[in-house]
TIMARPA-574130 format. One record per residue: residue number from 0; residue in one letter; x negated, y, z negated of N, C-alpha, C in turn. Coordinates in Angstrom, 2 decimals. Example, Ala and Ser with C-alpha at 12.3 -4.5 7.8 and 13.67 -1.06 7.14 Angstrom:
2
marvo | doba | nu | nv | nw | cau | cav | caw | cu | cv | cw
0 | A | -13.19 | -5.69 | -7.80 | -12.30 | -4.50 | -7.80 | -13.20 | -3.30 | -7.80
1 | S | -12.85 | -2.25 | -7.08 | -13.67 | -1.06 | -7.14 | -12.90 | 0.03 | -7.87
end
This chain:
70
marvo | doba | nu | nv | nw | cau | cav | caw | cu | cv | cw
0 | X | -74.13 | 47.56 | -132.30 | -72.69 | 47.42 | -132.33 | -72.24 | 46.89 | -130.97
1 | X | -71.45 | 45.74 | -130.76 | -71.11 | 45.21 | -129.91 | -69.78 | 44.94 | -129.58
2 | X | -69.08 | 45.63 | -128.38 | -67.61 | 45.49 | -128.87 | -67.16 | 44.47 | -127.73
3 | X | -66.42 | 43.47 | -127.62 | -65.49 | 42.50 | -126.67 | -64.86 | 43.07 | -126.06
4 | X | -64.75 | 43.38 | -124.74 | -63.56 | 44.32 | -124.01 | -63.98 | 42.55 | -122.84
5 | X | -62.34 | 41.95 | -123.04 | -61.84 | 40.98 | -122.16 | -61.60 | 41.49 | -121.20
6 | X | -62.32 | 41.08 | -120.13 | -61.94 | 41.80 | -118.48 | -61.70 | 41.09 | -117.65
7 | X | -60.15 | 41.29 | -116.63 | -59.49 | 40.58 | -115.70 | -60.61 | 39.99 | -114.94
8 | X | -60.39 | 38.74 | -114.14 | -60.85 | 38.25 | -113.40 | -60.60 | 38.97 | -112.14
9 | X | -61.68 | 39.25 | -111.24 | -61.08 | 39.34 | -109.41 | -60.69 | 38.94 | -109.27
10 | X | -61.27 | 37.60 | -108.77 | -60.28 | 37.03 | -107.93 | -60.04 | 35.72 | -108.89
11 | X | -58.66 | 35.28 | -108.67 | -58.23 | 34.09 | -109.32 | -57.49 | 33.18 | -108.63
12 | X | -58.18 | 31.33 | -108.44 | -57.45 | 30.84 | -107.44 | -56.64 | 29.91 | -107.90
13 | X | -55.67 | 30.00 | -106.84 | -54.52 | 29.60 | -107.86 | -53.59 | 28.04 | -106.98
14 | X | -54.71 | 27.84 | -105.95 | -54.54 | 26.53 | -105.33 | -55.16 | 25.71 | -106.52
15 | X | -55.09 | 24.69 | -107.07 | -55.80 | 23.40 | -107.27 | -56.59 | 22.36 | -106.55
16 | X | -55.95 | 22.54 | -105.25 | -56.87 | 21.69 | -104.31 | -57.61 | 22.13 | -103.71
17 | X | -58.70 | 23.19 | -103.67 | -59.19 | 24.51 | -102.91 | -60.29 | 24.12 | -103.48
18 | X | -61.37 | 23.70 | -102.24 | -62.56 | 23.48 | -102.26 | -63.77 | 24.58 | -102.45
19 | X | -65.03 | 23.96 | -103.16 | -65.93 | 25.32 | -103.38 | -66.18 | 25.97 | -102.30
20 | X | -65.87 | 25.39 | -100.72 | -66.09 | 26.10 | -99.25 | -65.19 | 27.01 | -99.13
21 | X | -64.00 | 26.83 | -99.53 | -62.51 | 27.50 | -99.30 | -62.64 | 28.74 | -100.50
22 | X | -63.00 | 28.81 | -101.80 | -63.17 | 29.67 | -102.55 | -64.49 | 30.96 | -102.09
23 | X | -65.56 | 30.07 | -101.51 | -66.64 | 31.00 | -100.89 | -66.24 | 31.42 | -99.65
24 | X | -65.25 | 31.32 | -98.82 | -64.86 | 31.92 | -97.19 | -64.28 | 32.93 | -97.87
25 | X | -63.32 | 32.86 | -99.15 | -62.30 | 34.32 | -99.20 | -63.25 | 34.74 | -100.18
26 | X | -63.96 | 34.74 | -100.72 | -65.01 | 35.86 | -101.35 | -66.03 | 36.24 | -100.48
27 | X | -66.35 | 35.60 | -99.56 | -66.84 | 36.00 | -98.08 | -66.43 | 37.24 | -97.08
28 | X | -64.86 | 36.70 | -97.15 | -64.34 | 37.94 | -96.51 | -63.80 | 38.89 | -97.35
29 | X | -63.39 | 39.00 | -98.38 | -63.07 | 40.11 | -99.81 | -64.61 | 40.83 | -99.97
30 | X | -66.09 | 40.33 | -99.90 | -66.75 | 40.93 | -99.76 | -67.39 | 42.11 | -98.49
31 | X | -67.01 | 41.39 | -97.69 | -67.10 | 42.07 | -96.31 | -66.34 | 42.96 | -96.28
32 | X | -64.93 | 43.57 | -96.21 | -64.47 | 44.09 | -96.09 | -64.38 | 45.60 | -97.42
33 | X | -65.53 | 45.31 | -98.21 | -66.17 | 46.58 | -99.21 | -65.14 | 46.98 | -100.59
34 | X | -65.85 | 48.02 | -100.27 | -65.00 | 48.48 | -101.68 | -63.92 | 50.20 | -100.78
35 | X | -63.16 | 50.29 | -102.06 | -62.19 | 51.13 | -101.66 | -62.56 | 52.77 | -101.09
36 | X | -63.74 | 52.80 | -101.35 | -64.45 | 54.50 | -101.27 | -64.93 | 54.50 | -99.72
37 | X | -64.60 | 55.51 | -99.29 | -64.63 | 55.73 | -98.38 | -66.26 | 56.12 | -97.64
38 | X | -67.03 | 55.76 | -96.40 | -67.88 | 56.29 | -96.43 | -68.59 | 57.63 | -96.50
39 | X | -69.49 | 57.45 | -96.65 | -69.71 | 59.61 | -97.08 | -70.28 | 59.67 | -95.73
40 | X | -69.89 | 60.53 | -95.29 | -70.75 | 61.44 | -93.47 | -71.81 | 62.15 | -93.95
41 | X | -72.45 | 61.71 | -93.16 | -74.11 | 62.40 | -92.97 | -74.09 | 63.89 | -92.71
42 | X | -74.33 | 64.63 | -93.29 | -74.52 | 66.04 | -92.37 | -74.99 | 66.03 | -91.40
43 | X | -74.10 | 67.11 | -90.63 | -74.87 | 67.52 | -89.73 | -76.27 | 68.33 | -88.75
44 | X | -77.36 | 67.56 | -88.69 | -77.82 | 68.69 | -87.98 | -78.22 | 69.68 | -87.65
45 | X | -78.41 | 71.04 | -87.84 | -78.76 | 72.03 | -87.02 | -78.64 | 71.90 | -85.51
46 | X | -79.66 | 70.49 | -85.42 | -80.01 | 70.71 | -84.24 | -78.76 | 70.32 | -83.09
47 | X | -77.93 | 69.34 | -83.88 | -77.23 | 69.24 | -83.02 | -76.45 | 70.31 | -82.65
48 | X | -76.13 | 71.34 | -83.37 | -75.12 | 72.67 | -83.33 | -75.11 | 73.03 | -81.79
49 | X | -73.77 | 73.23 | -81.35 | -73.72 | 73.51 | -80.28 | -73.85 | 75.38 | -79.76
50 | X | -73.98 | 75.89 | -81.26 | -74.65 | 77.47 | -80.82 | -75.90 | 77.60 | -80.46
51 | X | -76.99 | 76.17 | -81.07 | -78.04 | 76.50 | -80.27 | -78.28 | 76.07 | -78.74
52 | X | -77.39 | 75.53 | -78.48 | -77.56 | 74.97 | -76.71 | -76.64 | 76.37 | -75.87
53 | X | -77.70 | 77.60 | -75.73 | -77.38 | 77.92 | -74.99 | -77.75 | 78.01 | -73.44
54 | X | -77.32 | 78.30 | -72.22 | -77.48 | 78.41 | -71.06 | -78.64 | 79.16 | -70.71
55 | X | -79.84 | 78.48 | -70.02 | -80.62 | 79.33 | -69.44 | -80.94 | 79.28 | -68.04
56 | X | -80.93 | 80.37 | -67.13 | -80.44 | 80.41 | -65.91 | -81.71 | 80.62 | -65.15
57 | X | -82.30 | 80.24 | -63.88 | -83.06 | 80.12 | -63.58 | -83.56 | 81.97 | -62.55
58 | X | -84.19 | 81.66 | -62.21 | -85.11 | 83.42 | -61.95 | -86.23 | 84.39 | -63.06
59 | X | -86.57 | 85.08 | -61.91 | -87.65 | 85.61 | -62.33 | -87.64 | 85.72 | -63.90
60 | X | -88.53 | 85.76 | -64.85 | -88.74 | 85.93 | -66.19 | -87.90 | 84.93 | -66.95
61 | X | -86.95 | 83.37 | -66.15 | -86.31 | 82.82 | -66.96 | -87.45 | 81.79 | -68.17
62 | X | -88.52 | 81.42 | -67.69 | -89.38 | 81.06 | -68.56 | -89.74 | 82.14 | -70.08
63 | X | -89.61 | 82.73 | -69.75 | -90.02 | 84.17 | -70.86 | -88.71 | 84.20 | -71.76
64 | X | -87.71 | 84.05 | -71.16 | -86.22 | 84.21 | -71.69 | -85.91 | 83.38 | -72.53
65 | X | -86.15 | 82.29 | -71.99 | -85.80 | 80.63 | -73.12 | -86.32 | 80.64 | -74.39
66 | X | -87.42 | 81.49 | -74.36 | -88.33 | 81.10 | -75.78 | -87.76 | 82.70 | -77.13
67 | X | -86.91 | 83.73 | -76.28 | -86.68 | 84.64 | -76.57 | -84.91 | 84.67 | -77.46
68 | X | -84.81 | 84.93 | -78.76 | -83.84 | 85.21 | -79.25 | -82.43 | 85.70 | -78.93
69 | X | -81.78 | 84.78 | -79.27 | -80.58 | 85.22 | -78.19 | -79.55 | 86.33 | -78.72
end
């Protein structure tokens, strides 16, 4: 079963004197400039979390300390 659903054109030019260069620059830049959805953000990290950058201060046992649960 095959049904016809007529679908608008994008883009439609509506100069007559508009060369195949002039029709490919604005589908050039109509392409470049994407589609309407917004990009999706990457999660973040762990590592970047700034609860794990904590301060470790130098003196006796600070080597022992760093590797130790805060």
């Amino acid at each position: 079963m095959t049904e016809n659903h007529e679908q608008k054109p994008l883009l439609k030019v509506i100069d007559q004197n508009a060369t195949p260069e002039d029709v490919a620059a604005i589908v050039a830049v109509f392409s470049a400039m994407g589609s309407a959805e917004a990009p999706k953000k990457k999660p973040r990290s762990l590592w970047a979390a700034p609860q794990l950058r904590t301060p470790h201060h130098a003196g006796p046992g600070a080597w022992r300390a760093s590797g130790l649960p805060h």
